[in-house]
C-alpha positions, 0 to 999 in steps of 0.5 A: 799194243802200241799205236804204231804196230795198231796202225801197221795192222790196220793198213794190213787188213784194209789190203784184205777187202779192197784187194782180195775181191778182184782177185777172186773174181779173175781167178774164177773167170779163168778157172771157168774158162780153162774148166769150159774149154777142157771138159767140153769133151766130157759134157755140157753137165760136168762143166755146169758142176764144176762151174758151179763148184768154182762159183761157190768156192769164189763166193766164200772168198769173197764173203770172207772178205766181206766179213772183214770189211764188216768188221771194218766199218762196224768200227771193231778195233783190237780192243773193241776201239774205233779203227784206224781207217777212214770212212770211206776206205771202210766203205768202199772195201764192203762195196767193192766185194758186194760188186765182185759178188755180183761178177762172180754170179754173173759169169755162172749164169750162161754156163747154167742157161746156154745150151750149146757153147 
């Protein structure tokens, strides 16, 4: 692999854990909207399940994404080299999905602690 298609592949992955945690998380927050203004019908216990669901779907996301900013900052290269991004880049794509983690399980609890909505 030349050094030009090694630091093609690099940017591509870099995209992965500092764009991909947002976007989960507002995927999420709107299906967990969209889920609590049309099951509301059905019962309070349908939308806590499916609320759940969507919450562990959106965890597994961005828990890959955050297996990819792993492999970033551990430094694994294609051949087991160091990677071509800097340190802080590595650093903030592992923060950033640690953070929308947080976003994600904070928008499950009041479905799981309200009563009345």
């Amino acid at each position: 692999m030349s050094i030009l298609q090694r630091a093609r592949h690099a940017e591509a992955t870099a995209v992965i854990p500092l764009l991909g945690p947002p976007t989960i998380w507002g995927l999420h927050l709107l299906v967990c909207y969209l889920l609590q203004s049309a099951t509301t019908v059905v019962g309070i216990t349908w939308m806590r399940i499916e609320i759940a669901i969507a919450t562990a779907v959106a965890l597994a996301g961005i828990a890959a994404c955050a297996f990819v900013a792993h492999a970033q900052r551990a430094g694994d290269g294609e051949h087991g080299g160091p990677s071509d991004l800097p340190d802080f880049v590595r650093t903030l794509g592992l923060a950033t999905c640690l953070l929308f983690a947080l976003g994600v399980i904070f928008t499950l609890v009041p479905a799981l602690v309200l009563d009345r909505f």
